[in-house]
C-alpha positions in Angstrom: -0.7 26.0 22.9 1.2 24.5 26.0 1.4 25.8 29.2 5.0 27.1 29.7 4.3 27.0 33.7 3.4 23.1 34.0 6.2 20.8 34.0 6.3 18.9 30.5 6.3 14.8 30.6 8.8 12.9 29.1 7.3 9.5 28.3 9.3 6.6 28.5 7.7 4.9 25.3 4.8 5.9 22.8 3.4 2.7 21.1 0.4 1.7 19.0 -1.9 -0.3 21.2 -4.1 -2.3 19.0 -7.5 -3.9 20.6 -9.2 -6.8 19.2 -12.2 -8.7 20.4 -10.8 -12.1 20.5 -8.6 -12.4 17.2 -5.4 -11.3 19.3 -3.6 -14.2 18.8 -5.2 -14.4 14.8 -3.8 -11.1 14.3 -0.3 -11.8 15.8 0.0 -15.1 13.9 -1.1 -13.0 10.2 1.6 -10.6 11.0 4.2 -13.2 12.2 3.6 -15.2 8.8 3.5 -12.1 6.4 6.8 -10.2 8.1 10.0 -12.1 8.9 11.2 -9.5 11.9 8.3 -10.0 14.1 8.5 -11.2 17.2 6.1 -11.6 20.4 8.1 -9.9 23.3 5.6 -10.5 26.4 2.4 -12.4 26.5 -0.1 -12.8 29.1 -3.4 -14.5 28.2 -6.7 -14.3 30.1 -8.5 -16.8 31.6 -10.8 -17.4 28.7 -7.8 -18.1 26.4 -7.8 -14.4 24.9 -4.7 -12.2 25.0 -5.1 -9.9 28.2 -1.8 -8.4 27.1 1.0 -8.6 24.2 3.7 -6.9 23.2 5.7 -7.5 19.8 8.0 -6.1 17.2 7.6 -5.7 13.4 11.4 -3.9 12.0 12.4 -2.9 15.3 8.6 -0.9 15.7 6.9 -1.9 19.1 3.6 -2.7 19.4 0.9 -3.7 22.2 -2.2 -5.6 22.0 -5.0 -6.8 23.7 -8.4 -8.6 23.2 -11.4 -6.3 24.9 -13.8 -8.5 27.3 -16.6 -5.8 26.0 -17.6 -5.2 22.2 -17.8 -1.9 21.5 -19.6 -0.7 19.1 -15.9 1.1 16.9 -13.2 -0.8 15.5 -10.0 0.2 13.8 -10.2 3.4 11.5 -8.3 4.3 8.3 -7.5 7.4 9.6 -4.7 5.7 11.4 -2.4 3.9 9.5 0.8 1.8 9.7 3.1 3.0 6.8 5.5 -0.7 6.0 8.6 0.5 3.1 9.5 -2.7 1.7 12.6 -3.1 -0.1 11.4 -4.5 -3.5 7.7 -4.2 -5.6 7.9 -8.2 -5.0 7.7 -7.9 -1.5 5.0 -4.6 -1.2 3.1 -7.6 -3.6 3.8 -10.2 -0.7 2.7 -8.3 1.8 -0.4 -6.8 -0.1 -1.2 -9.6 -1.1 -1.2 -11.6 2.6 -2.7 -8.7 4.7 -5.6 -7.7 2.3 -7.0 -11.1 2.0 -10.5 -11.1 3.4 -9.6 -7.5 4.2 -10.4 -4.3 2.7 -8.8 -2.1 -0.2 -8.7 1.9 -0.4 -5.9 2.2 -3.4 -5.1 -0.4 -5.2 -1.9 -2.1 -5.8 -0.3 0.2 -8.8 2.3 3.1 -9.2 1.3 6.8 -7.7 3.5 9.7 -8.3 4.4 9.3 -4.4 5.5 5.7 -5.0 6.5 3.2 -7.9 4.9 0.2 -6.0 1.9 0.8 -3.4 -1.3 0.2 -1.8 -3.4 1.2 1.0 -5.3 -1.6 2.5 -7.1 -3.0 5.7 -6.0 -6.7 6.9 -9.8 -8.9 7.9 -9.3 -7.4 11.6 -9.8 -3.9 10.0 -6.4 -2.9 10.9 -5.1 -0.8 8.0 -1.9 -0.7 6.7 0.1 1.6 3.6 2.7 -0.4 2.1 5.4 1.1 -0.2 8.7 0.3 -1.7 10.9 2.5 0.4 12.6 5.5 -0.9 15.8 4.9 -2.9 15.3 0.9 -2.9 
């Protein structure tokens, strides 16, 4: 319940900040090869050659990242996804097919009353990614 006396924020952006451990500039170069929109808005790399700070876009969606100095002991979690609607079942294939190698699958590639085409899987970095054919393609 919010608290109708405190003034209420209004951000000027809410984006997925994804942190790696080194494999930064891996990840952005996966995701640059497997979708045709993305591009890398802002990068500033540490001294070490890692990726203090990215930004970059995948159809028109925003997204940060950044290598951590520390390990920690957590990575990414399936409980947070990023949903992709492809237009055809060839290209939820493609990008199945490019993000789950040496990655992780939680439903196969196959037809689920919720979608024709589909699979829920984890790219090699752990990040983890639904991918459909959009509604009405």
């Amino acid at each position: 319940m919010t608290d109708d006396t405190q003034p209420r924020v209004v951000p000027r952006a809410v984006e997925p900040q994804l942190m790696f451990t080194g494999d930064a500039a891996a990840a952005l170069d996966l995701y640059a090869g497997v979708f045709g929109d993305t591009a890398v808005e802002s990068q500033v790399n540490a001294d070490d050659g890692t990726i203090a700070f990215a930004s970059f876009r995948i159809g028109g969606a925003r997204f940060r990242v950044i290598d951590s100095p520390p390990v920690h002991e957590f990575t990414f979690t399936p409980a947070i996804s990023f949903a992709v609607d492809c237009s055809t079942p060839e290209d939820v294939d493609r990008v199945v097919e490019a993000l789950s190698a040496d990655g992780q699958v939680f439903m196969e590639l196959g037809s689920y009353p919720f979608n024709d085409r589909y699979a829920w899987i984890a790219d090699r970095f752990g990040v983890s990614w639904q991918v459909g054919v959009a509604s009405g393609a």
